[in-house]
mmJSON file of the N, C-alpha and C atoms, coordinates in Angstrom:
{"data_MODEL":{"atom_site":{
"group_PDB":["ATOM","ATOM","ATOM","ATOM","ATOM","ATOM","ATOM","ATOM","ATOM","ATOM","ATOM","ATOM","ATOM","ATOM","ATOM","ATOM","ATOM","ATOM","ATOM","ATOM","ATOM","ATOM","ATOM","ATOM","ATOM","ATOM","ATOM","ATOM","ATOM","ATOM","ATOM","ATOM","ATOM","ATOM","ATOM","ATOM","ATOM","ATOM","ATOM","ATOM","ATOM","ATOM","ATOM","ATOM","ATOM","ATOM","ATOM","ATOM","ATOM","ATOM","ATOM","ATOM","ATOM","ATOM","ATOM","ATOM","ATOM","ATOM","ATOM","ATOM","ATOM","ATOM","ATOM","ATOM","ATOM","ATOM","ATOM","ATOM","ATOM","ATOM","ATOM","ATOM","ATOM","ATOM","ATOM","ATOM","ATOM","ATOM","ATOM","ATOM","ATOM","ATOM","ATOM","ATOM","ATOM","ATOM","ATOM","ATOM","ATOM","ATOM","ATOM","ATOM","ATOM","ATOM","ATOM","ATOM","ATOM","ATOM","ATOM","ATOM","ATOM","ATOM","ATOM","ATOM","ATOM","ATOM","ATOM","ATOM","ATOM","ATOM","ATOM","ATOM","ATOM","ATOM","ATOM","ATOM","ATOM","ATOM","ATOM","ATOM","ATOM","ATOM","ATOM","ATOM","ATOM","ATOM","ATOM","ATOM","ATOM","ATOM","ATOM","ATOM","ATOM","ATOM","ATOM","ATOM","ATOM","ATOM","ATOM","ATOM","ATOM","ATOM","ATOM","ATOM","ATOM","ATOM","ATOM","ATOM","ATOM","ATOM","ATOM","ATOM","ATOM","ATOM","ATOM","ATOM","ATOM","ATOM","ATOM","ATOM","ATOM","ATOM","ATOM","ATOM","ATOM","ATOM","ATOM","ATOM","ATOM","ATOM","ATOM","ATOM","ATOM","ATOM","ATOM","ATOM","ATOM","ATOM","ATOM","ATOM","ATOM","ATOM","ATOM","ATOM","ATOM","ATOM","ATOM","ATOM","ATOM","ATOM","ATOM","ATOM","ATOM","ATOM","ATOM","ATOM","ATOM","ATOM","ATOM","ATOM","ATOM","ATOM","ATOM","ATOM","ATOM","ATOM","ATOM","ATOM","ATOM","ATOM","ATOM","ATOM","ATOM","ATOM","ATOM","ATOM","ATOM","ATOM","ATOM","ATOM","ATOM","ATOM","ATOM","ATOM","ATOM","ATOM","ATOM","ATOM","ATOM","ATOM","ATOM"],
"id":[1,2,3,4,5,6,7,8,9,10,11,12,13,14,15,16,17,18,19,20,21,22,23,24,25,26,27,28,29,30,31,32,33,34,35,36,37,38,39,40,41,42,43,44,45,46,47,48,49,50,51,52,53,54,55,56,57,58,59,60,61,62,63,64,65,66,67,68,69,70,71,72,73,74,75,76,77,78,79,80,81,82,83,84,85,86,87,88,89,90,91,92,93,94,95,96,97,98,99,100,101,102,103,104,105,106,107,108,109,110,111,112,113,114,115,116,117,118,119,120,121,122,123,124,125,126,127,128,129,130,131,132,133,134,135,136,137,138,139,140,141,142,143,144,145,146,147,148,149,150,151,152,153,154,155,156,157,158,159,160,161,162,163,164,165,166,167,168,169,170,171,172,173,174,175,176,177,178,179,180,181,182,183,184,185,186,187,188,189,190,191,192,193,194,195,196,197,198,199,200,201,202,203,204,205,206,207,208,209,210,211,212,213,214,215,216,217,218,219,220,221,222,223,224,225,226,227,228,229,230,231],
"type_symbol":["N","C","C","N","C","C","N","C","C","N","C","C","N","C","C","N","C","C","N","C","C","N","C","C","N","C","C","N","C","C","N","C","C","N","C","C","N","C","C","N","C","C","N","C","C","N","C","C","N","C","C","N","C","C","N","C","C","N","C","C","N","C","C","N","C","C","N","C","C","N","C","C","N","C","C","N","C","C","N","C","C","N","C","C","N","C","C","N","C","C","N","C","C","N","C","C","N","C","C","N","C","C","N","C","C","N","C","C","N","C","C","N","C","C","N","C","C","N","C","C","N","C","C","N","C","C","N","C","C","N","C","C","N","C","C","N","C","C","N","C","C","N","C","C","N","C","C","N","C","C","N","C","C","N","C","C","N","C","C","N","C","C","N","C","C","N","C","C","N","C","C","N","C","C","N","C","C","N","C","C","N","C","C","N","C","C","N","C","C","N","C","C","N","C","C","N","C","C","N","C","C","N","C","C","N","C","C","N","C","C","N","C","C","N","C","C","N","C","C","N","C","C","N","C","C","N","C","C","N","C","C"],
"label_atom_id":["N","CA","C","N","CA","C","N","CA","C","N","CA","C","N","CA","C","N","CA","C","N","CA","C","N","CA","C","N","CA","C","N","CA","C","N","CA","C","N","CA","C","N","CA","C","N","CA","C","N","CA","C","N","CA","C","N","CA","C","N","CA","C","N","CA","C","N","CA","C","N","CA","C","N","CA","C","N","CA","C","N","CA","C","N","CA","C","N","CA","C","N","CA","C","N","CA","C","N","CA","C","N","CA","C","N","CA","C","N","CA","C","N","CA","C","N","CA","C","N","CA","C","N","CA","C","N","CA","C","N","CA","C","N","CA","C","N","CA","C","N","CA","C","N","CA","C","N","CA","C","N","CA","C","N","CA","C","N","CA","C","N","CA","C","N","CA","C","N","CA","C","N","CA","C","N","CA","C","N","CA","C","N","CA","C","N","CA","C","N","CA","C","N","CA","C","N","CA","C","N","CA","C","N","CA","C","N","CA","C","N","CA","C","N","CA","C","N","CA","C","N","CA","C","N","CA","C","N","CA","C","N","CA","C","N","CA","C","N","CA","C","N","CA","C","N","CA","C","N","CA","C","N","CA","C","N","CA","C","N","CA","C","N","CA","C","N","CA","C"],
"label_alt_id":[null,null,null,null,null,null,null,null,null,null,null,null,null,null,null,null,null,null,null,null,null,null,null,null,null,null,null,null,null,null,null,null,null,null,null,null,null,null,null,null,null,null,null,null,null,null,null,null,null,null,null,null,null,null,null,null,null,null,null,null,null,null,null,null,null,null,null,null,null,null,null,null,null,null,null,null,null,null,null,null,null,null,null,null,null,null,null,null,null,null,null,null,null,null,null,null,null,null,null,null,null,null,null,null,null,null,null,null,null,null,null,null,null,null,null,null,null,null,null,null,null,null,null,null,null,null,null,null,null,null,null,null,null,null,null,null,null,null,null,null,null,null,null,null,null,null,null,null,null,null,null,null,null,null,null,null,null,null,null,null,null,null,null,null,null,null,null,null,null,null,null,null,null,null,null,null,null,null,null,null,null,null,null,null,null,null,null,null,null,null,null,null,null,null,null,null,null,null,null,null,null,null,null,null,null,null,null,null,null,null,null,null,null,null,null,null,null,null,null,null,null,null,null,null,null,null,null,null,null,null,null],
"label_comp_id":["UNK","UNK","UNK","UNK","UNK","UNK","UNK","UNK","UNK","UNK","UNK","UNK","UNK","UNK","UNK","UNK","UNK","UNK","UNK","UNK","UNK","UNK","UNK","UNK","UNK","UNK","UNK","UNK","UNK","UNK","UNK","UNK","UNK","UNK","UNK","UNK","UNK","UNK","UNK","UNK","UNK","UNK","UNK","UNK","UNK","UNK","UNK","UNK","UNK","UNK","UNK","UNK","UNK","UNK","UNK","UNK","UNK","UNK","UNK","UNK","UNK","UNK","UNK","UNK","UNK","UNK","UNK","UNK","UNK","UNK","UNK","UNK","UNK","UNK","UNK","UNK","UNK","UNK","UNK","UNK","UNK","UNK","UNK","UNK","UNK","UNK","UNK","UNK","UNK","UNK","UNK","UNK","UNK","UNK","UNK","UNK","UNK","UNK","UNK","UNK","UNK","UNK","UNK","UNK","UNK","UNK","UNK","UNK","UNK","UNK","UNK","UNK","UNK","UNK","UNK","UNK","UNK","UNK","UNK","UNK","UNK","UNK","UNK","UNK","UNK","UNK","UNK","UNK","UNK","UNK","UNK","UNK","UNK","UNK","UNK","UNK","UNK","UNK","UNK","UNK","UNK","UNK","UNK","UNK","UNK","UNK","UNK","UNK","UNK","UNK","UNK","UNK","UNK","UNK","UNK","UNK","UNK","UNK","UNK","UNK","UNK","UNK","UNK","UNK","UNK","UNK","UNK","UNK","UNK","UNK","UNK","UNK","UNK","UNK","UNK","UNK","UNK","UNK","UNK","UNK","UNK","UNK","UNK","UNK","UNK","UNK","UNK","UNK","UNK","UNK","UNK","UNK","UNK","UNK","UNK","UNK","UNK","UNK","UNK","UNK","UNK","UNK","UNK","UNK","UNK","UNK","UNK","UNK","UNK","UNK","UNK","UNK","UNK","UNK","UNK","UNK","UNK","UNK","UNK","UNK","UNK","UNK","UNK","UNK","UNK","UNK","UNK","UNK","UNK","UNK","UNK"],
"label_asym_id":["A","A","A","A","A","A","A","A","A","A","A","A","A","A","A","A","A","A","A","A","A","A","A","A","A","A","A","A","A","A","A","A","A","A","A","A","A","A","A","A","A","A","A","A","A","A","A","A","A","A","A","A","A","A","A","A","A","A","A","A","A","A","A","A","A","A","A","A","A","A","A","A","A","A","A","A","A","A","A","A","A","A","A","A","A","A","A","A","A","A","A","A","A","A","A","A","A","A","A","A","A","A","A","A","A","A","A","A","A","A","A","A","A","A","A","A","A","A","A","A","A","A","A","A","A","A","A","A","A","A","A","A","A","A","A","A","A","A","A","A","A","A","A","A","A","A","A","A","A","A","A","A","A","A","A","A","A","A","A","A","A","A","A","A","A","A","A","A","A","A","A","A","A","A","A","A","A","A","A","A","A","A","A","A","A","A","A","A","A","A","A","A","A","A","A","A","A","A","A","A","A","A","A","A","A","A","A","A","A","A","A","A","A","A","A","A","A","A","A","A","A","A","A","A","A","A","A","A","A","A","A"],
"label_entity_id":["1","1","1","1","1","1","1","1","1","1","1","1","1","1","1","1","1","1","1","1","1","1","1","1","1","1","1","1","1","1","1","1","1","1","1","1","1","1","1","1","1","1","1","1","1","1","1","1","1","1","1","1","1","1","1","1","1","1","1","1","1","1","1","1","1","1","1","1","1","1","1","1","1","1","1","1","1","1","1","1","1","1","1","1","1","1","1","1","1","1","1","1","1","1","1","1","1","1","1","1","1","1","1","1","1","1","1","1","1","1","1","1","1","1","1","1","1","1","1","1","1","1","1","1","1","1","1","1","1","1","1","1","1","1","1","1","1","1","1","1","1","1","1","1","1","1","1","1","1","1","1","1","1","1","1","1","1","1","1","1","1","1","1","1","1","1","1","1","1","1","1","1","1","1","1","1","1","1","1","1","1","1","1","1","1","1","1","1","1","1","1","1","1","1","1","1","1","1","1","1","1","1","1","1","1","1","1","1","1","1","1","1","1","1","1","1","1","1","1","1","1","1","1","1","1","1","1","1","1","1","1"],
"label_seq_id":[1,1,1,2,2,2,3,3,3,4,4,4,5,5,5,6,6,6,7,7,7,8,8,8,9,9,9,10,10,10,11,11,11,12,12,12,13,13,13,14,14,14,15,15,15,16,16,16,17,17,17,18,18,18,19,19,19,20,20,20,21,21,21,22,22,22,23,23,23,24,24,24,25,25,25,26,26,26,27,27,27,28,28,28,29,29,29,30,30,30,31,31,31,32,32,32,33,33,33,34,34,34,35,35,35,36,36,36,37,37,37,38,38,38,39,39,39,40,40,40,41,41,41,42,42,42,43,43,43,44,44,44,45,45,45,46,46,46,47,47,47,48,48,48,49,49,49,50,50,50,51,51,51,52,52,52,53,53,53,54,54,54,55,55,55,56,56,56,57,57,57,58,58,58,59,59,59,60,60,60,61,61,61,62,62,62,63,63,63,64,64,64,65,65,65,66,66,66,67,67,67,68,68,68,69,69,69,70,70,70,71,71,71,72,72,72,73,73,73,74,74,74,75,75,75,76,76,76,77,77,77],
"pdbx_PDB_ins_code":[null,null,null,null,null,null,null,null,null,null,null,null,null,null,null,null,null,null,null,null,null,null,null,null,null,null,null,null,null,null,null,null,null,null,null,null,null,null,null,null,null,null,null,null,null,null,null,null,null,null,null,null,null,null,null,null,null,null,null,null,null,null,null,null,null,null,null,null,null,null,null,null,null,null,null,null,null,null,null,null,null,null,null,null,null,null,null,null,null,null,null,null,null,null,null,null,null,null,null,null,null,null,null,null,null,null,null,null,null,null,null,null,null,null,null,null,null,null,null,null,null,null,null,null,null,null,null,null,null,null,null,null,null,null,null,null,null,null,null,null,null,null,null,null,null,null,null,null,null,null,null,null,null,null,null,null,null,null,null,null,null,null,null,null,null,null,null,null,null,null,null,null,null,null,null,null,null,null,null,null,null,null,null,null,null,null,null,null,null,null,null,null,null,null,null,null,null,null,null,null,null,null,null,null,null,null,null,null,null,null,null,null,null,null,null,null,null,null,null,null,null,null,null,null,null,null,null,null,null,null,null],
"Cartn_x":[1.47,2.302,1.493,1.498,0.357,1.426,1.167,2.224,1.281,2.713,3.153,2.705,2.091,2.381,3.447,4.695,5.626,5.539,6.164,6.936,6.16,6.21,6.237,4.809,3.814,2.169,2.16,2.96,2.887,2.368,1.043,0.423,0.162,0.067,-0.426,-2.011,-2.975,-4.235,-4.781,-4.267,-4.472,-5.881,-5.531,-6.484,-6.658,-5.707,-6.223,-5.751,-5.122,-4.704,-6.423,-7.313,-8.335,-9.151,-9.225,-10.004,-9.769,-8.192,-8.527,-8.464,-8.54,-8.382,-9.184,-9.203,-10.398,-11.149,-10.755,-10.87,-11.501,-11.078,-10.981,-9.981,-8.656,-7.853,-7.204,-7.245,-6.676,-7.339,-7.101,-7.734,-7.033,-7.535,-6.451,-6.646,-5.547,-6.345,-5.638,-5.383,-5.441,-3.776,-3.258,-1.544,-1.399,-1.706,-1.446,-2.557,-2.662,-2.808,-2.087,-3.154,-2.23,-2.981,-2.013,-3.011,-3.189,-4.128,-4.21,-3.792,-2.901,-2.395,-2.708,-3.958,-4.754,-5.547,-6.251,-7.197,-6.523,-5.553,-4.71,-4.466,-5.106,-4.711,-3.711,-2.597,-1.437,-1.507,-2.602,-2.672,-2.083,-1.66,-0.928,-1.522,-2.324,-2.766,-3.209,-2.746,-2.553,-1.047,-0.018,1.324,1.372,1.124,1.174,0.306,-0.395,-1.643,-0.925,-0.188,0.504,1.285,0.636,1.384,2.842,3.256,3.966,4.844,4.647,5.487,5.888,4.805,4.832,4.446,4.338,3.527,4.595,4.799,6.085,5.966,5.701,5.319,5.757,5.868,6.494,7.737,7.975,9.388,10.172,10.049,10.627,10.859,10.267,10.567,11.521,11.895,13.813,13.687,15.065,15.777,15.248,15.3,15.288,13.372,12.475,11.242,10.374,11.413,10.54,9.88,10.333,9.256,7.392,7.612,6.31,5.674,5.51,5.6,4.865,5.251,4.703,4.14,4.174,3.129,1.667,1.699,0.48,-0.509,0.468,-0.314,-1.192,-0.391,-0.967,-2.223,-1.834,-3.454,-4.317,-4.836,-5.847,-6.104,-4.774,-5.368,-6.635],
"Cartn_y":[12.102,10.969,10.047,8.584,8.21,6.843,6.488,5.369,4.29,3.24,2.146,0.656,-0.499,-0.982,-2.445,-2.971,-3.044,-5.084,-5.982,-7.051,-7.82,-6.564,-7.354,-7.725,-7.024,-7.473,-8.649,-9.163,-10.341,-11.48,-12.291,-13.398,-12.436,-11.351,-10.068,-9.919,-9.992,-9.831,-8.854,-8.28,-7.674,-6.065,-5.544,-4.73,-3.494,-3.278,-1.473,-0.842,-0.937,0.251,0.812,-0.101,-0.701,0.015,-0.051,0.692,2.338,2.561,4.014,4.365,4.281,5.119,5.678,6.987,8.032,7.883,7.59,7.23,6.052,5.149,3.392,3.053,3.465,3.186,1.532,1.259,-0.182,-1.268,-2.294,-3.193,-4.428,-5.803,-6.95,-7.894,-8.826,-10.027,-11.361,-12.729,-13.556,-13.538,-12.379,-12.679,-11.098,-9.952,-8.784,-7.886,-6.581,-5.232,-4.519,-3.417,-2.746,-1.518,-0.746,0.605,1.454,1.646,2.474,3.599,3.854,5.543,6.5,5.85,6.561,7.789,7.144,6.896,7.603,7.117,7.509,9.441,9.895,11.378,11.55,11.076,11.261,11.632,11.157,11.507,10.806,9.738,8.972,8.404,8.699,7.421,6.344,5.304,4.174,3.84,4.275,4.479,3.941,5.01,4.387,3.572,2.715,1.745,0.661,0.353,-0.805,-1.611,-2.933,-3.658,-3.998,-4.6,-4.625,-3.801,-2.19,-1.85,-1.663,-2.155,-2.318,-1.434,0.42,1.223,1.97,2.957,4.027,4.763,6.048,7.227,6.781,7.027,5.953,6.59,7.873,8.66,7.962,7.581,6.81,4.972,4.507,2.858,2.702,1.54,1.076,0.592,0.781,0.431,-1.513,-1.808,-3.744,-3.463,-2.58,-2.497,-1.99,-1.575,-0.794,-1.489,-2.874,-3.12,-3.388,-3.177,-2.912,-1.657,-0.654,0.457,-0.267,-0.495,-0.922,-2.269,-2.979,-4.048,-3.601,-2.525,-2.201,-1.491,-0.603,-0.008,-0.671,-2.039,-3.099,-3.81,-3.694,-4.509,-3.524,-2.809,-1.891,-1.665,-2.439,-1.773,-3.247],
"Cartn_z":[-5.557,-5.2,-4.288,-4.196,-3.475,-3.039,-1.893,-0.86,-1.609,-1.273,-2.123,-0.633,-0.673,0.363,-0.511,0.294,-0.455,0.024,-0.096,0.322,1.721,2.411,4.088,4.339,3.278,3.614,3.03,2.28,2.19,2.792,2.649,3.51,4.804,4.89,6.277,5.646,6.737,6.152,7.353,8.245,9.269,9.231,7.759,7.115,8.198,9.27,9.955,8.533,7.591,6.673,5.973,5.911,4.613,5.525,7.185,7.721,7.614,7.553,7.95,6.496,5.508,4.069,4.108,4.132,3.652,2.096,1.753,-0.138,-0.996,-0.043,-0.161,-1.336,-1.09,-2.216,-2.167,-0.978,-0.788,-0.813,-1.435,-1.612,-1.997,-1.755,-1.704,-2.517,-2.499,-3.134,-1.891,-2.415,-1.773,-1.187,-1.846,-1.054,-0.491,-0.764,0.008,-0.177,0.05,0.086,-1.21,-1.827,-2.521,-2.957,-2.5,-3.053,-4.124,-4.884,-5.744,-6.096,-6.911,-7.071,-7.678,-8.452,-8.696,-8.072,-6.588,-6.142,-4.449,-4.226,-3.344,-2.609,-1.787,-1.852,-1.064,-0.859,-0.461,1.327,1.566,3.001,4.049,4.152,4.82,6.516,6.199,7.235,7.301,6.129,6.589,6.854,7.014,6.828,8.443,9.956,11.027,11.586,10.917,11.358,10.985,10.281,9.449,10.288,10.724,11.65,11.387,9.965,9.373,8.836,9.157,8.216,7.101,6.088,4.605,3.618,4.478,3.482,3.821,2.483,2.599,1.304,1.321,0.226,-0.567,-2.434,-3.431,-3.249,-2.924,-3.09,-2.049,-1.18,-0.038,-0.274,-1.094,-1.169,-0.957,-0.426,-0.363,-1.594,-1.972,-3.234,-3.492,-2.557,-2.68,-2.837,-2.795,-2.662,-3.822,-5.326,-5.817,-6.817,-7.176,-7.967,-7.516,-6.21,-5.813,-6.379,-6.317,-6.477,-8.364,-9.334,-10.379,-9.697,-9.043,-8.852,-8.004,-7.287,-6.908,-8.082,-8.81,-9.913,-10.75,-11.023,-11.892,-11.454,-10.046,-9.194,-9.82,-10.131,-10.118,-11.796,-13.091,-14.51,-14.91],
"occupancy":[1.0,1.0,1.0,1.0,1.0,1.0,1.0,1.0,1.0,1.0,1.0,1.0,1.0,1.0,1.0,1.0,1.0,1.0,1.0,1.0,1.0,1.0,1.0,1.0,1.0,1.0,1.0,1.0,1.0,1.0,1.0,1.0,1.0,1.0,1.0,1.0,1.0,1.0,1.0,1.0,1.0,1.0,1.0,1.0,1.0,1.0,1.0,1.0,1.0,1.0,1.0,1.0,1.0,1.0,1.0,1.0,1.0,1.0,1.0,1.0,1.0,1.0,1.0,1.0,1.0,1.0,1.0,1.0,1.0,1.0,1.0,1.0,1.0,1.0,1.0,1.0,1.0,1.0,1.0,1.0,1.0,1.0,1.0,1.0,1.0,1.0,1.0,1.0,1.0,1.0,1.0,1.0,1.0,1.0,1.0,1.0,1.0,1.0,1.0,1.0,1.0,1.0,1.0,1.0,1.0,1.0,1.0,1.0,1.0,1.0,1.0,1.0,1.0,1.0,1.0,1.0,1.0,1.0,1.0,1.0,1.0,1.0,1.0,1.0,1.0,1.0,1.0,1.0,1.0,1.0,1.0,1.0,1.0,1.0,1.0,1.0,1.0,1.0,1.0,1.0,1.0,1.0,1.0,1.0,1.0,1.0,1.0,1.0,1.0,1.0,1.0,1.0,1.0,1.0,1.0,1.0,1.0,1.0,1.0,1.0,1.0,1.0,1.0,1.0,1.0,1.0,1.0,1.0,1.0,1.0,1.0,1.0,1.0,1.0,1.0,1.0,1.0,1.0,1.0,1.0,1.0,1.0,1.0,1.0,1.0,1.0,1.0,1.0,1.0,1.0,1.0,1.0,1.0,1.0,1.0,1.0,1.0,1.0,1.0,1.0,1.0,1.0,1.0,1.0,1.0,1.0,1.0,1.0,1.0,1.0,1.0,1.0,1.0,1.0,1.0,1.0,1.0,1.0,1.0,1.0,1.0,1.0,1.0,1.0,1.0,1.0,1.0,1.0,1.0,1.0,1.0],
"B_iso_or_equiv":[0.0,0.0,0.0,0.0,0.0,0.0,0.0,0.0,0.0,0.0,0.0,0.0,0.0,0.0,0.0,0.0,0.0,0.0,0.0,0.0,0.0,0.0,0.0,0.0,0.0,0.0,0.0,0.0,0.0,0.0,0.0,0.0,0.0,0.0,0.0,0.0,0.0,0.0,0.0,0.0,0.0,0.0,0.0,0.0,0.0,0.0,0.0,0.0,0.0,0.0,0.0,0.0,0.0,0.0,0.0,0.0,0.0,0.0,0.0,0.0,0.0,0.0,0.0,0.0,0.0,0.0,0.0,0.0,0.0,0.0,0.0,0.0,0.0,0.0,0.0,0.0,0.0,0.0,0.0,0.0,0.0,0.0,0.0,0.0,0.0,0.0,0.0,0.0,0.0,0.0,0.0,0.0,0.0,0.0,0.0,0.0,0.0,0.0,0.0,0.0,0.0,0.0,0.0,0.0,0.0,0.0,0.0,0.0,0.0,0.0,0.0,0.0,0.0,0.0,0.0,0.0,0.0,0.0,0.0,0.0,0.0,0.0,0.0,0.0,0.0,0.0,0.0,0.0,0.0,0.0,0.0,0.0,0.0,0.0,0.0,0.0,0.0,0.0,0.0,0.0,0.0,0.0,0.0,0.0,0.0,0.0,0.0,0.0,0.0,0.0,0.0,0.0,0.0,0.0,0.0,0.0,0.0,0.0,0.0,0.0,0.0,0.0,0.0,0.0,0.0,0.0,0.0,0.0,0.0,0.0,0.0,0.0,0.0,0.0,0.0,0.0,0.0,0.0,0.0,0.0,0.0,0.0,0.0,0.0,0.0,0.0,0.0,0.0,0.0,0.0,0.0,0.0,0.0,0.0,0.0,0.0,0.0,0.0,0.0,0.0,0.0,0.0,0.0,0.0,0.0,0.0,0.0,0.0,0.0,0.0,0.0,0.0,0.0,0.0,0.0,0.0,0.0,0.0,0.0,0.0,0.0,0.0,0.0,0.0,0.0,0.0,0.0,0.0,0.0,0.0,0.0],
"pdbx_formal_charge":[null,null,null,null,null,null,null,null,null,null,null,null,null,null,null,null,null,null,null,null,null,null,null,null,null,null,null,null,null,null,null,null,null,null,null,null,null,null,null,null,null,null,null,null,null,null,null,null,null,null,null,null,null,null,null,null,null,null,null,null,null,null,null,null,null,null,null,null,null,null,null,null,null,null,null,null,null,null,null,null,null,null,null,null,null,null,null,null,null,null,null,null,null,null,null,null,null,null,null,null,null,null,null,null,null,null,null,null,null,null,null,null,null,null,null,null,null,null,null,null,null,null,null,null,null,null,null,null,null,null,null,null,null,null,null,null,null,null,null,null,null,null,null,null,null,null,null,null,null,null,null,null,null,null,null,null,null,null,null,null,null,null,null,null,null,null,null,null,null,null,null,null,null,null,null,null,null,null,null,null,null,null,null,null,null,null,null,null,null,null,null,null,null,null,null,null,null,null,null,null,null,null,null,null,null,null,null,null,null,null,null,null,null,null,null,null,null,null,null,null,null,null,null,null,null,null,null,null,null,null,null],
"auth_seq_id":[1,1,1,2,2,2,3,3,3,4,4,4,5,5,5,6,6,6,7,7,7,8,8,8,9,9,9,10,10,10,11,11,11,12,12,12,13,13,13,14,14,14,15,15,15,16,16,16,17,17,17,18,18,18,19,19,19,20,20,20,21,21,21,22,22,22,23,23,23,24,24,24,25,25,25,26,26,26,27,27,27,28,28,28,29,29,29,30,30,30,31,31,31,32,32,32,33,33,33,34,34,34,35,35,35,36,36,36,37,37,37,38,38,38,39,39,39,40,40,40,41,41,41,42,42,42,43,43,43,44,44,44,45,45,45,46,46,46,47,47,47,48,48,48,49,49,49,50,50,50,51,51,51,52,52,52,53,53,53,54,54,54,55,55,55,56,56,56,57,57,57,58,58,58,59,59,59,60,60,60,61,61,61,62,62,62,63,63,63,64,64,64,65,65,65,66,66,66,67,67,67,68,68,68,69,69,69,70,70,70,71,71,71,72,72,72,73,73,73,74,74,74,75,75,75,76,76,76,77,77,77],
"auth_comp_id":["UNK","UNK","UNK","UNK","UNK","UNK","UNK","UNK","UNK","UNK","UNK","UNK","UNK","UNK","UNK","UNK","UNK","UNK","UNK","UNK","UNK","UNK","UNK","UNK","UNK","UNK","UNK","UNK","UNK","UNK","UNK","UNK","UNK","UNK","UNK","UNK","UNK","UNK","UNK","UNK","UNK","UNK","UNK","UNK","UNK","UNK","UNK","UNK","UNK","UNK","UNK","UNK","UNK","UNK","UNK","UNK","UNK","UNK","UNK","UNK","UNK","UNK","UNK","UNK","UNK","UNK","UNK","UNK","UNK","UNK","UNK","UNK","UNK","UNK","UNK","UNK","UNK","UNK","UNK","UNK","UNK","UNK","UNK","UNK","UNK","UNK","UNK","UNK","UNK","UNK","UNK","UNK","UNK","UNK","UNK","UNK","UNK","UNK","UNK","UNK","UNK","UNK","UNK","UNK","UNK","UNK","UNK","UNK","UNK","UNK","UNK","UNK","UNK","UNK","UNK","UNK","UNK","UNK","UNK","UNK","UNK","UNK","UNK","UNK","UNK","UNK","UNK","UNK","UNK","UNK","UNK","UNK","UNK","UNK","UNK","UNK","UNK","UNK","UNK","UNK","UNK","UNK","UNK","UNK","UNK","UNK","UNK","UNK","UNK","UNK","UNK","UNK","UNK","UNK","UNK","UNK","UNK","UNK","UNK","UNK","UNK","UNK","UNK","UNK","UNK","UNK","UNK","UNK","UNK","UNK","UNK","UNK","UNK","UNK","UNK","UNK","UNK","UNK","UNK","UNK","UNK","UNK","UNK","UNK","UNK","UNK","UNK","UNK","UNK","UNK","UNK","UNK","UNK","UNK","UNK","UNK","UNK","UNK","UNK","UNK","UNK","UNK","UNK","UNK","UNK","UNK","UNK","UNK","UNK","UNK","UNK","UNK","UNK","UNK","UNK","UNK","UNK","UNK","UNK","UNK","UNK","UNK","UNK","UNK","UNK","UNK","UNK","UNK","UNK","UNK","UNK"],
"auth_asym_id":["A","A","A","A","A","A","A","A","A","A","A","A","A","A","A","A","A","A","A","A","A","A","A","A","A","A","A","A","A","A","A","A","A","A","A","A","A","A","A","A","A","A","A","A","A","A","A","A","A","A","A","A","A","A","A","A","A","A","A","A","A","A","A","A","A","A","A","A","A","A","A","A","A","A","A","A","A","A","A","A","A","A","A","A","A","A","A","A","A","A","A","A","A","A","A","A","A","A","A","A","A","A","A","A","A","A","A","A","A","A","A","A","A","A","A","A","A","A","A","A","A","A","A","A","A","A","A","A","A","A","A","A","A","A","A","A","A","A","A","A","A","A","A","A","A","A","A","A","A","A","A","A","A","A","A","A","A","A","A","A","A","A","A","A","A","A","A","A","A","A","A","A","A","A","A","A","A","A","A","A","A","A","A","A","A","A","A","A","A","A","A","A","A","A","A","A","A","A","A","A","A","A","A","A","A","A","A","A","A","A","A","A","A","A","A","A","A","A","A","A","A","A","A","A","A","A","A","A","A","A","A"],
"auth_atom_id":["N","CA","C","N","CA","C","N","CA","C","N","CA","C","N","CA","C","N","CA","C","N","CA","C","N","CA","C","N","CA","C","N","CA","C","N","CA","C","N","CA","C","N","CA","C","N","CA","C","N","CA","C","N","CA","C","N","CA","C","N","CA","C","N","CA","C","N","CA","C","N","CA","C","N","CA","C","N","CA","C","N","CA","C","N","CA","C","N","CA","C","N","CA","C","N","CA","C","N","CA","C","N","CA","C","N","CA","C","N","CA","C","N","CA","C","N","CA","C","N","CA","C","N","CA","C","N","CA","C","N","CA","C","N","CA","C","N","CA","C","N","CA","C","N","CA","C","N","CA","C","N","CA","C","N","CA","C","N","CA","C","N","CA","C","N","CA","C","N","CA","C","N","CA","C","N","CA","C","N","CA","C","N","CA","C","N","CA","C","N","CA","C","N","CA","C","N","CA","C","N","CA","C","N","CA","C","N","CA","C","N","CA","C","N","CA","C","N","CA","C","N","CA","C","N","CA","C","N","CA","C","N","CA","C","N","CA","C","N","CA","C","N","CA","C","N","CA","C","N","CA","C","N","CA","C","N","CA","C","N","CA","C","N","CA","C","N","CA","C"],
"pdbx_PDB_model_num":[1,1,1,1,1,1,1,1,1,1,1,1,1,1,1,1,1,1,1,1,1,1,1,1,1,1,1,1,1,1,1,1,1,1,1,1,1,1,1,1,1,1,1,1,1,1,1,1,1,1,1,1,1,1,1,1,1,1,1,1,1,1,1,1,1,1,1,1,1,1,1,1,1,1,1,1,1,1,1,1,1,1,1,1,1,1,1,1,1,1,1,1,1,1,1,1,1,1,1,1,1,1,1,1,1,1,1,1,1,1,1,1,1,1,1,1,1,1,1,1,1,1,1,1,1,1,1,1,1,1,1,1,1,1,1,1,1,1,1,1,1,1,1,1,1,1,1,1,1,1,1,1,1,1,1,1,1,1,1,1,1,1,1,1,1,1,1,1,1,1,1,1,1,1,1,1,1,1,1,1,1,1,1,1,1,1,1,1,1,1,1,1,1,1,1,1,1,1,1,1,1,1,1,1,1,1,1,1,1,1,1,1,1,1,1,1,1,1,1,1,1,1,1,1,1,1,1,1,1,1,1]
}}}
């Protein structure tokens, strides 16, 4: 299972998540962050680095959040 970063990174370019990935699963483009779930080992530390608030295990998304969850996947086909 690999965390989702959702809505709120939106125009957020702040990047502590990008620093702590053990993996380098995250990566951006010109409007957010998004992490790979591929690539992702479920370790969760970019989860409390997140100024914003915008990362949350995929099993956890809020309901108003999940089409993120398929929009990060897509950053990466």
């Amino acid at each position: 299972m690999a965390y989702v970063i959702t809505s709120a990174c939106r125009d957020e370019k702040a990047a502590e998540c990008v620093e702590v990935c053990p993996v380098d699963a995250i990566h951006g483009d010109d409007v957010q962050y998004y992490i790979d779930p591929n690539t992702c080992i479920d370790c969760g530390a970019c989860e409390p680095v997140c100024p914003v608030e915008a990362i949350y295990q995929e099993d956890m998304v809020p309901e108003e959040e999940q089409e993120y969850i398929e929009i990060n996947a897509n950053f990466f086909k």
